[in-house]
PAFIBA-477432 format. One line per 3 residues: number of its first residue (from 1); their letters; for each residue x, y, z of N, C-alpha, C. Coordinates in Angstrom, 2 decimals. Layout:
<nodes>
NUM> a> X/Y/Z/X/Y/Z/X/Y/Z | ...;
</nodes>
This chain:
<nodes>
1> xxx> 139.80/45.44/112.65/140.88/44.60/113.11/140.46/43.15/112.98 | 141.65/42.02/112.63/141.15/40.82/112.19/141.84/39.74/111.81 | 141.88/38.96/112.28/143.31/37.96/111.51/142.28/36.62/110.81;
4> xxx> 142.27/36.27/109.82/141.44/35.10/109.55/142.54/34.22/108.83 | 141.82/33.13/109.00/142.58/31.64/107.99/141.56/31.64/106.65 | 142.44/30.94/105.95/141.72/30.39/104.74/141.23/29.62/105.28;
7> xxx> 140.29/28.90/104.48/139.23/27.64/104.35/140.37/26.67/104.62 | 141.51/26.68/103.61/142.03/24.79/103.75/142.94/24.89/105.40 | 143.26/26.44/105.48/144.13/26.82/106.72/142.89/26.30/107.91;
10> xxx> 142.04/26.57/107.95/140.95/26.35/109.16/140.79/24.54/109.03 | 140.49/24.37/108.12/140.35/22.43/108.07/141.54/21.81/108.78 | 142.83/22.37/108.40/144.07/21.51/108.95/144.02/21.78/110.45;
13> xxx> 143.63/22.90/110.81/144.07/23.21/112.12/142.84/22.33/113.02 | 141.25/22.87/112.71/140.44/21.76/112.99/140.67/20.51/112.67 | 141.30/19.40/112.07/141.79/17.89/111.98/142.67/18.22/112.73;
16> xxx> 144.22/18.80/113.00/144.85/18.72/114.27/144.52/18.68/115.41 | 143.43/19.71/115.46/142.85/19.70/117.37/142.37/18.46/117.35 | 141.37/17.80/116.25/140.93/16.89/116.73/141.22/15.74/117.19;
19> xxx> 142.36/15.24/116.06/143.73/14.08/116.69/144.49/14.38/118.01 | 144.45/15.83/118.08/145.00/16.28/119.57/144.23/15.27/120.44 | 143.27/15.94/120.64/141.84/15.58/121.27/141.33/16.63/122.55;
22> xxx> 142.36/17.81/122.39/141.51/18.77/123.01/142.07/19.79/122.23 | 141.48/21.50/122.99/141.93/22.77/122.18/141.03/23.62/121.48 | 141.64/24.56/122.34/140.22/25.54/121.71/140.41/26.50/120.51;
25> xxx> 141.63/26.50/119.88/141.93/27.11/118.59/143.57/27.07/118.69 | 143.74/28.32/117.91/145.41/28.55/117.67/145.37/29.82/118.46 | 146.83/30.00/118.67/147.51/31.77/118.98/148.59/32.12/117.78;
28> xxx> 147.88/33.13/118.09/148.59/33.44/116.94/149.60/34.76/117.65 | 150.95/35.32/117.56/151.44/36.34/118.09/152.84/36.50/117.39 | 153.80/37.49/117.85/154.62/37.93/117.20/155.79/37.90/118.67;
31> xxx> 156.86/37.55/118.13/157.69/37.68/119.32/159.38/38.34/118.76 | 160.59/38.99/119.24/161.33/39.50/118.73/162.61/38.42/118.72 | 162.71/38.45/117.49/163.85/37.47/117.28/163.77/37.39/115.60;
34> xxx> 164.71/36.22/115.13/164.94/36.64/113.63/166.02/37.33/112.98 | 166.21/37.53/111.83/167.67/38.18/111.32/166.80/39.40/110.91 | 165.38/39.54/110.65/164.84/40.68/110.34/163.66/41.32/111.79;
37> xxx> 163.82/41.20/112.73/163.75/41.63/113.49/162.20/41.37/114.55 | 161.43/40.36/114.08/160.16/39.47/114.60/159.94/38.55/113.82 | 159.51/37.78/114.77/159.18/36.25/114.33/157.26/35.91/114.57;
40> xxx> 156.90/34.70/113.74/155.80/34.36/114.37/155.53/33.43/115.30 | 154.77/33.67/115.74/154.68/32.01/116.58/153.22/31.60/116.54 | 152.92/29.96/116.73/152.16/30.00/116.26/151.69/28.73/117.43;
43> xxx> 150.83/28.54/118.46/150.40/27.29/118.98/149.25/27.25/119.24 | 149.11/25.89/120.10/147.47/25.12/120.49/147.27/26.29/121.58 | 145.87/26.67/121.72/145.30/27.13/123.11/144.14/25.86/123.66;
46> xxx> 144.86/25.64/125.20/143.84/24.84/125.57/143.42/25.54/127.10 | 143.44/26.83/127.21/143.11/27.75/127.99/143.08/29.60/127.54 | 142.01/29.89/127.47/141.96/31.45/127.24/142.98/32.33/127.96;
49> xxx> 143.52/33.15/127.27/144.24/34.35/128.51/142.97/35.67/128.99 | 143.42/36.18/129.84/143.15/36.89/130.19/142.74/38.03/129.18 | 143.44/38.60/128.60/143.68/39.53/127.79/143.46/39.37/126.70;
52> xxx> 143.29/38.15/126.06/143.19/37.59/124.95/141.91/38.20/123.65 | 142.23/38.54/122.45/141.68/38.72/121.68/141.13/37.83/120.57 | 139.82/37.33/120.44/139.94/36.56/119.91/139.05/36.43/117.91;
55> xxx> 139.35/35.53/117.04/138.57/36.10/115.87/138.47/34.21/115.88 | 137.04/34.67/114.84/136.16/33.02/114.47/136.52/32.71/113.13 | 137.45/31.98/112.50/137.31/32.11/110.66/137.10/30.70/110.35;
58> xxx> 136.21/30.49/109.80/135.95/29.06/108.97/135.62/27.70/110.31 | 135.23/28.63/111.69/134.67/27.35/112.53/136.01/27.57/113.62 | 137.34/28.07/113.23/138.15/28.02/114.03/138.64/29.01/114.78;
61> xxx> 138.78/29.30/116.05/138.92/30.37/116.65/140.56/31.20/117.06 | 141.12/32.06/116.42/142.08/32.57/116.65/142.02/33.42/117.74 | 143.24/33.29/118.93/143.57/33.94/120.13/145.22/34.73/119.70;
64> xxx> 144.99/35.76/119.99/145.74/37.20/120.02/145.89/37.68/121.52 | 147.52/38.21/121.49/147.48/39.29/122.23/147.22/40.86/121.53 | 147.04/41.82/122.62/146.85/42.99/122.40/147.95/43.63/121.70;
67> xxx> 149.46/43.25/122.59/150.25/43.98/121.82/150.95/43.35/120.29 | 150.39/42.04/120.38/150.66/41.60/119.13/149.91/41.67/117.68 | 148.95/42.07/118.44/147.56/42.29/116.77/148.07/43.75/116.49;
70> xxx> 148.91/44.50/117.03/149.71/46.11/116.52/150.16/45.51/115.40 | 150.98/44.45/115.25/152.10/43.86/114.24/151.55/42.76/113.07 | 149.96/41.78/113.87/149.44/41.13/112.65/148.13/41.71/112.25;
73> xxx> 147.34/42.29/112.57/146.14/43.06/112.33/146.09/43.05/110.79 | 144.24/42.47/110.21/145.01/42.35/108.60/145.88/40.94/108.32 | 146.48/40.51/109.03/147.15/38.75/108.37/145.70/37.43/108.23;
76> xxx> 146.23/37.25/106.97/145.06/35.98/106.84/146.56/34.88/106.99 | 146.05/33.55/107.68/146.83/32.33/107.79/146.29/31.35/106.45 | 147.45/31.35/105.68/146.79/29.92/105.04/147.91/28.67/105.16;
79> xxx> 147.40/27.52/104.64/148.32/26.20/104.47/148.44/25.54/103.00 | 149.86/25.94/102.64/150.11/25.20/101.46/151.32/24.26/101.28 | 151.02/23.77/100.21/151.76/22.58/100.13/152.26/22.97/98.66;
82> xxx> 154.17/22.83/98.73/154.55/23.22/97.54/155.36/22.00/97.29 | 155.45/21.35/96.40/156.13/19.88/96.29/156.10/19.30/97.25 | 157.21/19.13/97.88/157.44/17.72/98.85/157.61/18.82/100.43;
85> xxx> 157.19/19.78/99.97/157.09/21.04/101.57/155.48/21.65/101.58 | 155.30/21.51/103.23/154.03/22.22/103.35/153.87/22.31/105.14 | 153.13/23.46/105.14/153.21/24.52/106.11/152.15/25.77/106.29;
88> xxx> 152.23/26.28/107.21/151.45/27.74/107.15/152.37/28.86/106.58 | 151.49/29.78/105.57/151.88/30.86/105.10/151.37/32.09/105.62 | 152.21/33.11/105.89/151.40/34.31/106.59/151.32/35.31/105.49;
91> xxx> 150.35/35.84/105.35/150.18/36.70/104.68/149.71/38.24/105.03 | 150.54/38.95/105.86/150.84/40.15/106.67/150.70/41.43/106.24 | 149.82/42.03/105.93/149.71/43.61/105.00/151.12/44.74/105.42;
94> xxx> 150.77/44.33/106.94/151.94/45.05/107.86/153.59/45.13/107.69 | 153.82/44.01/106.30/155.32/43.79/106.81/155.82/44.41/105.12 | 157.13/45.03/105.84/157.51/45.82/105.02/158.89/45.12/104.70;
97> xxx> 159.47/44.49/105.25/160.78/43.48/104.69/160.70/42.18/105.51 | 161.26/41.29/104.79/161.22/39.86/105.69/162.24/39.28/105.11 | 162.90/38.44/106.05/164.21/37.70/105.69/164.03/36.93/104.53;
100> xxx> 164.95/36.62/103.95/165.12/35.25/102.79/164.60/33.82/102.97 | 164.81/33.67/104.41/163.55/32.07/104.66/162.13/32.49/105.09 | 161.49/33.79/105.54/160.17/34.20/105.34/159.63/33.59/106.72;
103> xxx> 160.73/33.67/107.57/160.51/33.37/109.21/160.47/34.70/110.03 | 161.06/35.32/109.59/160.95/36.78/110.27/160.67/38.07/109.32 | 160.52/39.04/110.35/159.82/39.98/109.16/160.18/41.20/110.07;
106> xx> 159.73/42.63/109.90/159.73/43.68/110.42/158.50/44.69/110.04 | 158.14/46.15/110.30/156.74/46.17/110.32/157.37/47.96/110.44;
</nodes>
Protein backbone atom coordinates (compact mmCIF):
# COMPACT_ATOMS: atom_id res chain seq x y z
CA UNK A 1 0.00 0.00 0.00
CA UNK A 2 1.31 3.52 -1.06
CA UNK A 3 0.58 6.76 -2.56
CA UNK A 4 3.84 8.63 -3.75
CA UNK A 5 4.50 12.01 -5.71
CA UNK A 6 6.80 12.48 -8.42
CA UNK A 7 10.02 14.29 -7.91
CA UNK A 8 8.69 17.71 -9.60
CA UNK A 9 5.15 16.84 -7.58
CA UNK A 10 7.25 16.71 -4.14
CA UNK A 11 9.43 20.08 -5.02
CA UNK A 12 6.15 22.16 -5.63
CA UNK A 13 4.49 21.02 -2.65
CA UNK A 14 7.85 21.45 -0.52
CA UNK A 15 8.28 25.36 -2.05
CA UNK A 16 4.51 25.80 -1.07
CA UNK A 17 4.88 24.73 2.58
CA UNK A 18 7.69 26.73 2.65
CA UNK A 19 6.16 30.20 1.49
CA UNK A 20 3.32 28.91 3.73
CA UNK A 21 5.73 28.89 6.47
CA UNK A 22 4.39 26.04 8.29
CA UNK A 23 3.00 22.25 7.46
CA UNK A 24 3.78 19.07 7.74
CA UNK A 25 2.85 17.63 4.24
CA UNK A 26 -0.36 17.16 2.12
CA UNK A 27 -3.71 14.92 2.62
CA UNK A 28 -4.49 13.36 0.36
CA UNK A 29 -8.34 11.61 0.43
CA UNK A 30 -11.34 10.91 -1.56
CA UNK A 31 -14.69 12.35 -0.76
CA UNK A 32 -18.28 11.61 -2.63
CA UNK A 33 -19.33 14.05 -4.97
CA UNK A 34 -18.75 14.63 -8.78
CA UNK A 35 -20.84 13.64 -11.92
CA UNK A 36 -18.83 10.31 -11.69
CA UNK A 37 -19.27 9.55 -8.35
CA UNK A 38 -15.80 10.70 -6.01
CA UNK A 39 -13.80 13.42 -5.98
CA UNK A 40 -10.23 14.22 -4.71
CA UNK A 41 -9.25 16.43 -2.30
CA UNK A 42 -6.27 17.56 -1.69
CA UNK A 43 -4.79 19.99 1.41
CA UNK A 44 -2.04 21.40 3.87
CA UNK A 45 -1.69 19.25 7.16
CA UNK A 46 -0.53 21.34 9.93
CA UNK A 47 -1.68 18.73 12.52
CA UNK A 48 -1.61 14.79 12.35
CA UNK A 49 -5.00 12.89 12.74
CA UNK A 50 -5.45 10.42 14.76
CA UNK A 51 -5.94 7.72 12.41
CA UNK A 52 -3.88 9.01 9.91
CA UNK A 53 -1.79 7.03 7.48
CA UNK A 54 1.07 8.31 6.44
CA UNK A 55 3.83 7.76 3.21
CA UNK A 56 7.43 9.77 2.75
CA UNK A 57 8.05 10.41 -1.23
CA UNK A 58 10.83 12.66 -2.37
CA UNK A 59 11.26 14.41 1.37
CA UNK A 60 7.47 15.01 1.47
CA UNK A 61 5.11 13.39 3.66
CA UNK A 62 1.62 12.24 2.52
CA UNK A 63 -1.36 11.87 5.22
CA UNK A 64 -4.28 9.41 4.38
CA UNK A 65 -7.26 8.26 5.82
CA UNK A 66 -7.97 4.61 6.31
CA UNK A 67 -11.08 4.58 4.51
CA UNK A 68 -9.73 6.56 1.81
CA UNK A 69 -6.40 4.67 0.81
CA UNK A 70 -9.44 1.65 -0.14
CA UNK A 71 -10.02 4.14 -3.21
CA UNK A 72 -6.23 5.72 -3.74
CA UNK A 73 -3.86 2.88 -2.75
CA UNK A 74 -1.32 2.69 -5.79
CA UNK A 75 -1.96 6.68 -6.90
CA UNK A 76 1.31 8.47 -7.60
CA UNK A 77 0.61 12.58 -7.47
CA UNK A 78 2.39 14.45 -10.06
CA UNK A 79 2.45 18.33 -11.27
CA UNK A 80 2.26 19.36 -14.75
CA UNK A 81 2.12 22.13 -16.67
CA UNK A 82 0.36 21.96 -20.09
CA UNK A 83 0.49 25.41 -21.93
CA UNK A 84 -0.85 28.20 -20.12
CA UNK A 85 -2.57 25.35 -17.38
CA UNK A 86 -0.88 23.60 -14.55
CA UNK A 87 -1.88 21.58 -11.63
CA UNK A 88 -1.74 18.17 -9.92
CA UNK A 89 -2.41 15.05 -11.91
CA UNK A 90 -3.63 11.86 -10.26
CA UNK A 91 -2.67 8.97 -11.51
CA UNK A 92 -5.06 6.19 -9.83
CA UNK A 93 -4.61 2.35 -10.87
CA UNK A 94 -8.04 2.05 -9.02
CA UNK A 95 -10.23 4.08 -11.30
CA UNK A 96 -12.19 2.54 -13.73
CA UNK A 97 -14.19 5.66 -15.32
CA UNK A 98 -13.75 9.36 -14.65
CA UNK A 99 -15.68 12.27 -15.83
CA UNK A 100 -14.67 14.44 -18.92
CA UNK A 101 -12.92 17.25 -16.68
CA UNK A 102 -10.87 14.35 -14.72
CA UNK A 103 -12.25 15.79 -11.29
CA UNK A 104 -14.11 12.85 -10.38
CA UNK A 105 -13.77 9.34 -10.91
CA UNK A 106 -15.33 5.99 -9.62
CA UNK A 107 -13.48 2.76 -8.53
Amino acid sequence: MAITLTERAATHVSNFIAKRGKGLGIRLGVKTSGCSGMAYKLEFVDAAGEDDITFDSFGVTVFTDPKSLAYIDGTELDYVKEGLNEGFRFNNPNVKNECGCGESFNV
